[in-house]
C-alpha positions as CSV (number, residue, x, y, z in Angstrom):
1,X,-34.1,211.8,140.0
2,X,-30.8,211.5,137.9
3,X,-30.5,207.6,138.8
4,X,-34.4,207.1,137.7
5,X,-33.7,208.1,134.5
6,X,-32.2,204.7,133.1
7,X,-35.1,202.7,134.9
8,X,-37.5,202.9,132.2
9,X,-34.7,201.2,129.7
10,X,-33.0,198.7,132.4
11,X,-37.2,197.6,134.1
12,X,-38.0,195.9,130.8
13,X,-34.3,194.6,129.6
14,X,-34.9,193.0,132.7
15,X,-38.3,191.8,132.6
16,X,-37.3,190.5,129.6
17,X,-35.1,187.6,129.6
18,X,-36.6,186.8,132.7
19,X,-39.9,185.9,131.2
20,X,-38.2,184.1,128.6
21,X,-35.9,182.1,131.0
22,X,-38.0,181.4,133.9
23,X,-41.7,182.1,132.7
24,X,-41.7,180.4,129.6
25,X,-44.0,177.6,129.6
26,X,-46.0,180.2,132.2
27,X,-48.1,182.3,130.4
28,X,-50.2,183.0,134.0
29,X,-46.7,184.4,135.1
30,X,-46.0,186.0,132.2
31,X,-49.3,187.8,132.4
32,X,-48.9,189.0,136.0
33,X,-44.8,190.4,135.4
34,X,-45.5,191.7,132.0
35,X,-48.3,193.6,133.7
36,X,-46.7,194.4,136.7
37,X,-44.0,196.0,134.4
38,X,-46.1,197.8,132.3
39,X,-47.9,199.7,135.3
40,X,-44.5,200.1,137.2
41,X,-43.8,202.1,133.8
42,X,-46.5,204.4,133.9
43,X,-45.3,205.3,136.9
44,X,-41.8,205.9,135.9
45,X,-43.3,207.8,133.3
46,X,-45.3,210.2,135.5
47,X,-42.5,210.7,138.3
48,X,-40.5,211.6,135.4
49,X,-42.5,214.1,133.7
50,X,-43.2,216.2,137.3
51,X,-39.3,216.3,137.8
52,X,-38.7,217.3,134.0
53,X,-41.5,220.1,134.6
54,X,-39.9,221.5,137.8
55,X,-36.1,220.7,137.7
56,X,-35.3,221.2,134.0
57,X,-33.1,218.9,131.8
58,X,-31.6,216.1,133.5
59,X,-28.6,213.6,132.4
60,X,-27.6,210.2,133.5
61,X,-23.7,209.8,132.5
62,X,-23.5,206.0,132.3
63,X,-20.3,204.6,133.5
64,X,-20.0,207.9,135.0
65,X,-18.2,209.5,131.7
66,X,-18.6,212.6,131.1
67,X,-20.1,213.7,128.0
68,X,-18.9,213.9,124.5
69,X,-16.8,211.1,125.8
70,X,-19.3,208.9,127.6
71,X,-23.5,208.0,126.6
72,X,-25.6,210.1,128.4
73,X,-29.2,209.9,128.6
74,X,-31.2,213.1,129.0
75,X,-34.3,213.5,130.7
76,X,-36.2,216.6,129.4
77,X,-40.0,217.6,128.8
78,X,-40.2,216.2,125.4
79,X,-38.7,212.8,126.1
80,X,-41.0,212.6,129.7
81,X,-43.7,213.6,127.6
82,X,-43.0,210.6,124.6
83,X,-41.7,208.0,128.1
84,X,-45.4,208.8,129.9
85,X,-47.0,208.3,125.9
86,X,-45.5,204.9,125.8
87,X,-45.9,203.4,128.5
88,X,-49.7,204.0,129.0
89,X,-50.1,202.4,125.5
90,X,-47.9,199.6,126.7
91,X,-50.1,199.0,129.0
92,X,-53.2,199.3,127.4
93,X,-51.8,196.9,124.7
94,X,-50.8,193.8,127.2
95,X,-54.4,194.2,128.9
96,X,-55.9,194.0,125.9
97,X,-53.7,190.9,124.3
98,X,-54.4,189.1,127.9
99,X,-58.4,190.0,127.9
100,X,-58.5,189.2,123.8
101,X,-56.1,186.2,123.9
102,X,-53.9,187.2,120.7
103,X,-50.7,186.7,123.9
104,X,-51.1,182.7,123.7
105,X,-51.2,182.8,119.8
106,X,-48.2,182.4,119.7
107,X,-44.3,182.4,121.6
108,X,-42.6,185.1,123.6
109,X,-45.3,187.7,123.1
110,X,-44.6,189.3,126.4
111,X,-41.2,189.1,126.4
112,X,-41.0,190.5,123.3
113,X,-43.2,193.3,124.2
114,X,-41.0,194.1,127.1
115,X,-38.0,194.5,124.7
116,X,-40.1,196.5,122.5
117,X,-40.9,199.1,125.4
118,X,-37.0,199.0,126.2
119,X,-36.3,200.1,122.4
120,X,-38.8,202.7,122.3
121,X,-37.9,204.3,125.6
122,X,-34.1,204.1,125.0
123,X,-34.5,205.9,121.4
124,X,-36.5,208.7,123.5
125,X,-34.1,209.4,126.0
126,X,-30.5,209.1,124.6
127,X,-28.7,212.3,124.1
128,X,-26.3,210.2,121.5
129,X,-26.7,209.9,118.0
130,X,-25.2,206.7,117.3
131,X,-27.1,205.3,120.4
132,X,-30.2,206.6,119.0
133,X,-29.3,204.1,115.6
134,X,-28.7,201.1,119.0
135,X,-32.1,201.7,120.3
136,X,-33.8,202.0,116.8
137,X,-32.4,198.4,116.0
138,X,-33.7,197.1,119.7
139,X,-37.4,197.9,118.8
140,X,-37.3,196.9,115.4
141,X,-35.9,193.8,116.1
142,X,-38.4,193.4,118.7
143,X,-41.1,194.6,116.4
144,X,-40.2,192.1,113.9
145,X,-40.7,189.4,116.2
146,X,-44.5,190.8,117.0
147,X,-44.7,191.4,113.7
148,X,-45.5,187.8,112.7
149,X,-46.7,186.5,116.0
150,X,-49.1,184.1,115.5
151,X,-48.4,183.8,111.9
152,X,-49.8,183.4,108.8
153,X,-49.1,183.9,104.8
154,X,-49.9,187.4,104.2
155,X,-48.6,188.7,108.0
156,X,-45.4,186.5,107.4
157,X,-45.3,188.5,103.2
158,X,-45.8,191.5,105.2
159,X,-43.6,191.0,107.9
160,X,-40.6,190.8,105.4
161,X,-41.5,193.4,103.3
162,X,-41.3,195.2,106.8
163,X,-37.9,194.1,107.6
164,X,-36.5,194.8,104.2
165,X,-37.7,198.4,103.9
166,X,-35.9,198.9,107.5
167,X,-33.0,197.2,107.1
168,X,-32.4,199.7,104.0
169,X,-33.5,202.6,106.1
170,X,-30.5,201.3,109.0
171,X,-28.5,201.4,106.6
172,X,-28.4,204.9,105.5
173,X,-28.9,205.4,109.3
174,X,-25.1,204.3,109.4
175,X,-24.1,206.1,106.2
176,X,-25.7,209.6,108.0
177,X,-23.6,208.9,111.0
178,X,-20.2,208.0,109.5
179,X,-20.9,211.4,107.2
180,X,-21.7,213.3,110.3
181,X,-18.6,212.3,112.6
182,X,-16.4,212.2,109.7
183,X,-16.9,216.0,109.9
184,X,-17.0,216.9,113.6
185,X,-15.7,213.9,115.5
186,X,-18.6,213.5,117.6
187,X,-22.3,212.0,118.0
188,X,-23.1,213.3,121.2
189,X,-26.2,215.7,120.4
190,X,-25.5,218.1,122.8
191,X,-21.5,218.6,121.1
192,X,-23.1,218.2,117.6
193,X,-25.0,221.3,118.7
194,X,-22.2,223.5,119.5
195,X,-19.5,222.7,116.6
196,X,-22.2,222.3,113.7
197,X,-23.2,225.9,115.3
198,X,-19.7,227.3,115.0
199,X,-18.6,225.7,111.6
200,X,-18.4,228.1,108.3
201,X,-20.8,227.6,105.9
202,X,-18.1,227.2,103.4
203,X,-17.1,223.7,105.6
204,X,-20.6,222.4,105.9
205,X,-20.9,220.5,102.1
206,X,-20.4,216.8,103.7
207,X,-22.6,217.9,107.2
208,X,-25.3,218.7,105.0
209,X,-25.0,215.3,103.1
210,X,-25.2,214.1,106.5
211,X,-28.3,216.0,107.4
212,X,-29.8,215.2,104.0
213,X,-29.8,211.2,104.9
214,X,-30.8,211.3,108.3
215,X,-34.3,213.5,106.9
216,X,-34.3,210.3,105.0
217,X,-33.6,207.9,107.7
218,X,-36.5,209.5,109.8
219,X,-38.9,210.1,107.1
220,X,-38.7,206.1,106.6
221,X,-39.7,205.4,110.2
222,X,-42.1,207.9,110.4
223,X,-44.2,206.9,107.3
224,X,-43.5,210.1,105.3
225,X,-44.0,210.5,101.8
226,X,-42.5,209.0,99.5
227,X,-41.8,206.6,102.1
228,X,-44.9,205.3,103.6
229,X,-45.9,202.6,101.7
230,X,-44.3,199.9,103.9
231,X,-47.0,201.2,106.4
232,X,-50.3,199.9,105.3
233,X,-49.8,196.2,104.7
234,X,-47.7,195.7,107.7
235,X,-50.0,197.5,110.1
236,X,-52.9,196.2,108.3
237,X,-51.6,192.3,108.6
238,X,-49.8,192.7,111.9
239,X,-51.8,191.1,115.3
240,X,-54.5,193.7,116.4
241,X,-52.5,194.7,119.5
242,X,-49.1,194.8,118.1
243,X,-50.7,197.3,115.5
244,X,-52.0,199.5,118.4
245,X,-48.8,199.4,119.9
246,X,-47.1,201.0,116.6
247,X,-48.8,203.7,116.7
248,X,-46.4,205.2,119.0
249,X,-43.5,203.5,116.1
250,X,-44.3,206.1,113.9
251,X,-43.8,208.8,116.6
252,X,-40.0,207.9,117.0
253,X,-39.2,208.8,113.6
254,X,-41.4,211.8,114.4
255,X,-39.7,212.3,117.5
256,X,-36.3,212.2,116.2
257,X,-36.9,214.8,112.9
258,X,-37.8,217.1,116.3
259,X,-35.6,216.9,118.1
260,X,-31.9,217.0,115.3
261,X,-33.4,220.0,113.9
262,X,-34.4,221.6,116.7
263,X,-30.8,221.0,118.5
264,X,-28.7,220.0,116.0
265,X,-29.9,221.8,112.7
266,X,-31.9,224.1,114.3
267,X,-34.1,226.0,111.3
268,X,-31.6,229.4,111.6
269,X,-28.7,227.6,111.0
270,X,-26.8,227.1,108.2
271,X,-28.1,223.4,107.5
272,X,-31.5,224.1,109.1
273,X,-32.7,225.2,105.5
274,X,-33.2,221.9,104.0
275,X,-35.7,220.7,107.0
276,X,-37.9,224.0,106.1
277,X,-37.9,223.2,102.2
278,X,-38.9,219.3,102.3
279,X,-40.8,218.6,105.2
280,X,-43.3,221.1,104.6
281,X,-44.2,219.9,101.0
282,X,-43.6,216.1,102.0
283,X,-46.3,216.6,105.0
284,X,-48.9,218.1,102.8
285,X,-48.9,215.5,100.2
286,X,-48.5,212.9,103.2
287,X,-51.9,214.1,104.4
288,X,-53.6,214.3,101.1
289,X,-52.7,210.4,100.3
290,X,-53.4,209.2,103.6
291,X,-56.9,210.6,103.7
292,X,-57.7,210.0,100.3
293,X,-56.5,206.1,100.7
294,X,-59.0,206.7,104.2
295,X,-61.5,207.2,101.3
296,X,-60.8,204.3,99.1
297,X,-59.7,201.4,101.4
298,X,-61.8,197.9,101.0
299,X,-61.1,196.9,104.4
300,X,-61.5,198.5,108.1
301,X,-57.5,197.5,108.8
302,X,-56.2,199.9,105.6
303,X,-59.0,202.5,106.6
304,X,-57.3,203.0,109.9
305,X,-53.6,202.4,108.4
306,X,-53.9,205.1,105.8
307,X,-54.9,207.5,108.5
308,X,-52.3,206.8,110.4
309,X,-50.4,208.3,107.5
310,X,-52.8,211.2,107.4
311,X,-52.0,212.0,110.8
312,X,-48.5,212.1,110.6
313,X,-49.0,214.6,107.9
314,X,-50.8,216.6,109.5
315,X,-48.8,217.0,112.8
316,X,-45.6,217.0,110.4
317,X,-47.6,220.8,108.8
318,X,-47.5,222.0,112.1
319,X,-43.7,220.8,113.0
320,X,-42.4,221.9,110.1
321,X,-42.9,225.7,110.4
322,X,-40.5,225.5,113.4
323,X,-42.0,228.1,115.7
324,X,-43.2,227.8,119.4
325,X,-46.8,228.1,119.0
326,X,-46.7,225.7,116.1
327,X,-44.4,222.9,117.5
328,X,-46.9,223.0,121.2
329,X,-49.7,222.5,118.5
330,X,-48.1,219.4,116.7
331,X,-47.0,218.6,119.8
332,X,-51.0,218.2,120.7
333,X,-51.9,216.6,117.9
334,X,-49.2,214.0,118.0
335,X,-50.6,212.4,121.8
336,X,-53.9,212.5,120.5
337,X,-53.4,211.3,116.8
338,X,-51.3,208.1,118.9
339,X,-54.5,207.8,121.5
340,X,-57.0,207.6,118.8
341,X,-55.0,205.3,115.8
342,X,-54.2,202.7,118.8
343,X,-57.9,202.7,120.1
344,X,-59.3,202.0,116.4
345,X,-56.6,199.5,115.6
346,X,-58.0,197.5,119.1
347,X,-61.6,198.2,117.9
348,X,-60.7,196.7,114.7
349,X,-59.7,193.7,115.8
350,X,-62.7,193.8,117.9
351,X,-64.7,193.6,114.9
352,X,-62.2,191.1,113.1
353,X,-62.5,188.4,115.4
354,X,-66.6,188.5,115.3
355,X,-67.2,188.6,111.2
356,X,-66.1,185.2,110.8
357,X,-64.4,184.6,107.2
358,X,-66.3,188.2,106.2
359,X,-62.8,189.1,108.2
360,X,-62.4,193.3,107.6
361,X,-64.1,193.3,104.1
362,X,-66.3,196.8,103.5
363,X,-69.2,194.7,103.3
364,X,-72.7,193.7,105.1
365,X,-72.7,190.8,107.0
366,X,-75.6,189.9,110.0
367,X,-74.7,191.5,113.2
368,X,-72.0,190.7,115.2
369,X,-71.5,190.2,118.8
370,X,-71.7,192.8,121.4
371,X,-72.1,195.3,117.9
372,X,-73.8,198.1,119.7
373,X,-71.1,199.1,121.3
374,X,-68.4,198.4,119.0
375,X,-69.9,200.6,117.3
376,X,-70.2,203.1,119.2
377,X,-66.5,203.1,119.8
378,X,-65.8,203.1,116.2
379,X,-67.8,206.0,116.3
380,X,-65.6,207.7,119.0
381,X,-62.6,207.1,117.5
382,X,-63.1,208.1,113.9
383,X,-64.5,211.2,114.8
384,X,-61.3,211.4,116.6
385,X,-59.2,210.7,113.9
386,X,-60.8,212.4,111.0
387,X,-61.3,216.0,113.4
388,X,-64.4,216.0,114.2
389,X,-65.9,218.1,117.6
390,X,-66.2,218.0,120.4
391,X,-62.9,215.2,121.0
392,X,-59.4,216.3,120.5
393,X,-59.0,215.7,117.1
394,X,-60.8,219.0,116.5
395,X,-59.2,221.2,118.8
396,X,-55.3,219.7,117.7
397,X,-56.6,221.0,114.0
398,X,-58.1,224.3,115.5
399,X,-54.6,224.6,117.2
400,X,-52.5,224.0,113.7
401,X,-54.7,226.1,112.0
402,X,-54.1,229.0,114.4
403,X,-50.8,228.8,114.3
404,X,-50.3,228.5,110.4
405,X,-52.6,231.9,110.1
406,X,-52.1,233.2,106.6
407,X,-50.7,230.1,105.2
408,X,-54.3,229.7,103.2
409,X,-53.0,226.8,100.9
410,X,-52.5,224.8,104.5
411,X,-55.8,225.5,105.5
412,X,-56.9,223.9,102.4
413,X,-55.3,220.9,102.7
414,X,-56.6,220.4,106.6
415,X,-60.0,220.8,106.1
416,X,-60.3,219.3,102.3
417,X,-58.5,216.5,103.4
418,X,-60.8,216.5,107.3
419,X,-63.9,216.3,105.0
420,X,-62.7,213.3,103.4
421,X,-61.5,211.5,106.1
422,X,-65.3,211.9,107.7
423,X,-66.5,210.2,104.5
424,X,-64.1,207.6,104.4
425,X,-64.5,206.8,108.2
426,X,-68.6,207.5,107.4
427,X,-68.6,204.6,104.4
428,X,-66.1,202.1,106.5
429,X,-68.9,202.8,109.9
430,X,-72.1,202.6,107.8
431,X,-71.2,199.5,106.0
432,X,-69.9,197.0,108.7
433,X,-72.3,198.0,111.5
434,X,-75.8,199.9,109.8
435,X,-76.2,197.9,106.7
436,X,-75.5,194.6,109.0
437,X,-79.2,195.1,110.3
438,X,-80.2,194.6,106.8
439,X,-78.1,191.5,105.7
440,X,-79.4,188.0,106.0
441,X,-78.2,184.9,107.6
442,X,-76.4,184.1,110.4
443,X,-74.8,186.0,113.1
444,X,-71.1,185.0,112.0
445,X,-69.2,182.3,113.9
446,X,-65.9,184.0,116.2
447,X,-62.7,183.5,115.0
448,X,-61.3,182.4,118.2
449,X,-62.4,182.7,121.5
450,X,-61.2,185.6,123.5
451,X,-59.8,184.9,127.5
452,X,-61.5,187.6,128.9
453,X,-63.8,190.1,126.7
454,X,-64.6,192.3,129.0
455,X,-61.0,193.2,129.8
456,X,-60.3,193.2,125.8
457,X,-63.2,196.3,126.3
458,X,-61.7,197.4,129.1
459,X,-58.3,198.5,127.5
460,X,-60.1,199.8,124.5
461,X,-62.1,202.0,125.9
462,X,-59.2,203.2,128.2
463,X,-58.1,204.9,124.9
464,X,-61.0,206.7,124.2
465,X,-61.3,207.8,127.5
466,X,-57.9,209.1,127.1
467,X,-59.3,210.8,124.0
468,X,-62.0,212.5,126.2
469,X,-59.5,213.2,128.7
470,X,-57.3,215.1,126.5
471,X,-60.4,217.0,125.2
472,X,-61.6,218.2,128.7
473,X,-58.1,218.8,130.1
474,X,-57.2,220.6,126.7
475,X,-55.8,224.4,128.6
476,X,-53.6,222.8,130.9
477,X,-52.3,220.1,128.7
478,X,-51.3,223.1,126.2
479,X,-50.0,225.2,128.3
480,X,-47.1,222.2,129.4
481,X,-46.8,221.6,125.8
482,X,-46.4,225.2,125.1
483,X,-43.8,225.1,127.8
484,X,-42.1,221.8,126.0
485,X,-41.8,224.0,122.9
486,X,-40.1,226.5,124.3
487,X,-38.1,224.8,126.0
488,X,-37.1,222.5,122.1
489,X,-36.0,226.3,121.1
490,X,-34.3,227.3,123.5
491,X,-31.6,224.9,124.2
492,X,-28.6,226.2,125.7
493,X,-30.7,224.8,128.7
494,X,-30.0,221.2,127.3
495,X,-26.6,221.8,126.1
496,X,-25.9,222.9,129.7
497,X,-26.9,219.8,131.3
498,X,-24.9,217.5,129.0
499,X,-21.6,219.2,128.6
500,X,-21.5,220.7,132.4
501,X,-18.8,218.1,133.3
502,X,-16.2,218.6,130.1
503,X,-16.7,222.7,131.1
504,X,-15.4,222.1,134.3
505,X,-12.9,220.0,133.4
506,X,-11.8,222.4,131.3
507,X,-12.0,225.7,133.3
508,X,-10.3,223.2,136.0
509,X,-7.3,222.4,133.7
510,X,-6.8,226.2,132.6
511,X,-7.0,227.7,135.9
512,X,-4.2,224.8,136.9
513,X,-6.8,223.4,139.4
514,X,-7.6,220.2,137.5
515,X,-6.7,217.8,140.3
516,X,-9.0,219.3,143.3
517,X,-11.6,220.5,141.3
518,X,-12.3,218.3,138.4
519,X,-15.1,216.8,140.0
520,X,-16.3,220.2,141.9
521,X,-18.8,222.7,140.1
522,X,-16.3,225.6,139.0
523,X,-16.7,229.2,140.6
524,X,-16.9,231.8,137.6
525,X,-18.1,228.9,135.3
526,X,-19.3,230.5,132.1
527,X,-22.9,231.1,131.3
528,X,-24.9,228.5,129.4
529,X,-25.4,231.5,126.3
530,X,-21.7,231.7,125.9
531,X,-21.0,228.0,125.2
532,X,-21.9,228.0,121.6
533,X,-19.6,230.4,120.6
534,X,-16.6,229.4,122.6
535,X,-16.8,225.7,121.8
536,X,-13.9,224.2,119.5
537,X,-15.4,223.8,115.7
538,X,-12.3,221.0,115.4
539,X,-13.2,217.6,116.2
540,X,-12.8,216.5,119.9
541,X,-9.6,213.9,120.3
542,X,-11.0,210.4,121.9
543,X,-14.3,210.1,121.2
């Protein structure tokens, strides 16, 4: 599978400019590849995460360089597991911009989209540092772009509020690297691992600099307090579908926190402190402001955009305590919490393009089209969202709570803060679809008329059904996340994969067999456990 490994960044950079260049005054074309690339994706996605589960980490050396020298991508159980996230919300996303019609709104929708999906996928399997900064600039370029599709005054106000609070948070992306190689010469992860693990503490006052701006950095993309307040207005004002679709934005931010301090800065370590001390505190206050804004939020977009927040929090409690049983928990939490803020951002817009000028305004208006059953998914999804039983939401929650036993303040928080998301969700539901019965006039006028509703259901309710399937497969869907814990803590497994070609090289050159066996697996290589400590803490010349 080595060579599979770069298909799910090189399908869509070459769906891409294809659409642009030859599909452009298309859209039926567009429709079909854009569709054809999303499902080829999934399926990508799922080949992948059976040969991560059976075969272990696996790396693709582009160029054929060997690692710390050469980009590698690595293929393990937490980046199959964020690759086979994506792309089924891809997917979901174009059916429903096709079936809804928000994908002739405006230009390049699809071809932006497949850009998006090359970003996202990229920044999940690069086992480079500096290449993870590349692919964060692909999607948020590309996000920009979706951003204000269609456009508009307050999407194009919050579009560059957006940009501006990324752009700073690229930039300290760039200060965190510079600090980092300045110290150890490299940005390969798997090196970082090995030299920050070997440096004296007395050495480490510019690494943990470094460390202390990349927490920032990722804190900023995923919506963590005091950083979140980009997060509302732009998911709020951004198209229905390209909301949906950054759900899974937030994740990569996520994603990346788990991953450097897991590997990199792993929480017994002499830099792994400072992860312990802020995220905790950060994702307990992220919770208590994204549920309480749940509560207060005049509009149906906010109500689901401050959740969104309150979800991140919440995993971020369980990710935080940086244990096994803990991390498979967030873990959990983190593909349902993206399932169910991506099926009420879709259900939102459901209900946004059938109130007329009443738009997402808290307030009575007659009944909309096809209302029983929006409703009814609403329903779904915020009981989702907010933790209710019997759907996943609950069981993620039960799953944190078990593994933060004795942490009593936590428990607090979860189910204070549950309690007001179910009113929040409960006032936004009763509002826009009970009191409707009771409001006079006219049923209001659509906004615009969708291509195909039924395929704009379709899509939506593929989410919840996700939902339901993550509910009724919950045992063997923890048990490979429990696996893709310990795997994230124990990752001389990783490290293996990566550096196998500079170990041989160098057992080669010291044994004086360089030139016949430089590109043969070495007899009497040394164990994976022993490369920590043997590594060199200097920086490596030529990288």
């Amino acid at each position: 599978m080595d060579h599979w490994i770069v298909a799910p960044v090189v399908l869509p950079a070459f769906l891409a400019p294809l659409i642009v260049l030859w599909m452009r005054f298309d859209l039926r074309s567009q429709r079909v590849f854009s569709v054809a690339g999303m499902t080829a994706l999934v399926a990508l996605a799922i080949a992948l995460a059976v040969s991560a589960s059976t075969n272990g980490p696996e790396v693709y050396r582009l160029g054929n360089w060997e690692a710390p020298f050469g980009i590698v991508l690595v293929l393990d159980r937490l980046s199959a597991l964020m690759l086979l996230l994506t792309s089924v919300l891809g997917l979901a996303v174009v059916l429903y911009s096709i079936g809804s019609g928000w994908d002739k709104r405006g230009w390049h929708f699809h071809s932006l989209m497949q850009f998006q999906m090359m970003g996202i996928n990229g920044a999940f399997l690069t086992g480079d540092a500096f290449n993870l900064f590349v692919f964060f600039e692909v999607l948020l370029i590309a996000s920009y772009g979706l951003m204000i599709h269609s456009g508009g005054e307050a999407r194009l106000k919050a579009g560059v509020q957006y940009v501006v609070y990324n752009l700073a948070g690229s930039t300290l992306f760039l200060f965190a690297l510079g600090t980092i190689y300045s110290v150890t010469g490299t940005l390969n992860m798997a090196d970082l691992a090995q030299k920050v693990a070997v440096m004296p503490a007395s050495e480490t006052g510019l690494l943990r600099v470094g460390a202390g701006l990349l927490m920032l950095v990722f804190a900023v993309k995923a919506a963590l307090v005091p950083f979140q307040f980009w997060l509302p207005a732009t998911y709020t004002n951004a198209p229905g579908p390209v909301a949906a679709l950054f759900a899974i934005m937030t994740k990569v931010g996520v994603y990346a926190i788990v991953r450097i301090y897991t590997l990199v800065f792993p929480a017994g370590g002499t830099i792994g402190w400072l992860a312990q001390e802020v995220l905790l505190p950060a994702a307990a206050i992220s919770l208590i402001i994204g549920m309480i804004g749940v509560l207060g939020a005049r509009d149906m977009g906010r109500t689901v955009a401050y959740s969104v927040i309150g979800s991140v929090g919440t995993m971020m409690l369980a990710f935080a305590q940086f244990t096994e049983g803990a991390t498979g928990a967030g873990l959990y939490y983190m593909v349902h919490s993206t399932l169910a803020a991506a099926a009420l951002f879709l259900i939102v817009d459901l209900v946004r393009e059938r109130r007329g000028a009443a738009g997402l305004a808290i307030t009575p208006v007659p009944p909309i089209r096809n209302a029983g059953l929006i409703a009814g998914m609403f329903f779904a999804g915020a009981i989702a969202m907010a933790g209710m039983p019997p759907l996943s939401g609950f069981i993620g929650k039960l799953m944190i709570l078990d593994a933060t036993r004795g942490q009593w303040w936590l428990w607090g928080v979860v189910l204070v803060t549950s309690l007001i998301a179910i009113v929040g969700f409960g006032r936004a539901g009763s509002t826009v679809f009970w009191k409707a019965h009771a409001a006079a006039g006219d049923q209001p006028e659509p906004t615009r008329d969708a291509s195909s509703p039924g395929l704009a259901f379709t899509a939506t309710g593929g989410l919840i059904a996700g939902l339901v399937a993550l509910t009724v497969f919950a045992g063997p869907t923890t048990a490979w996340l429990n696996a893709t814990a310990q795997q994230l803590y124990t990752p001389s497994a990783y490290i293996d994969a990566v550096m196998v070609g500079a170990y041989e090289r160098a057992w080669a050159a010291t044994s004086g067999h360089e030139d016949s066996h430089a590109n043969e697996p070495a007899e009497g290589h040394p164990p994976a456990e022993d490369h920590g400590t043997d590594a060199p803490a200097e920086p490596a010349s030529g990288y």
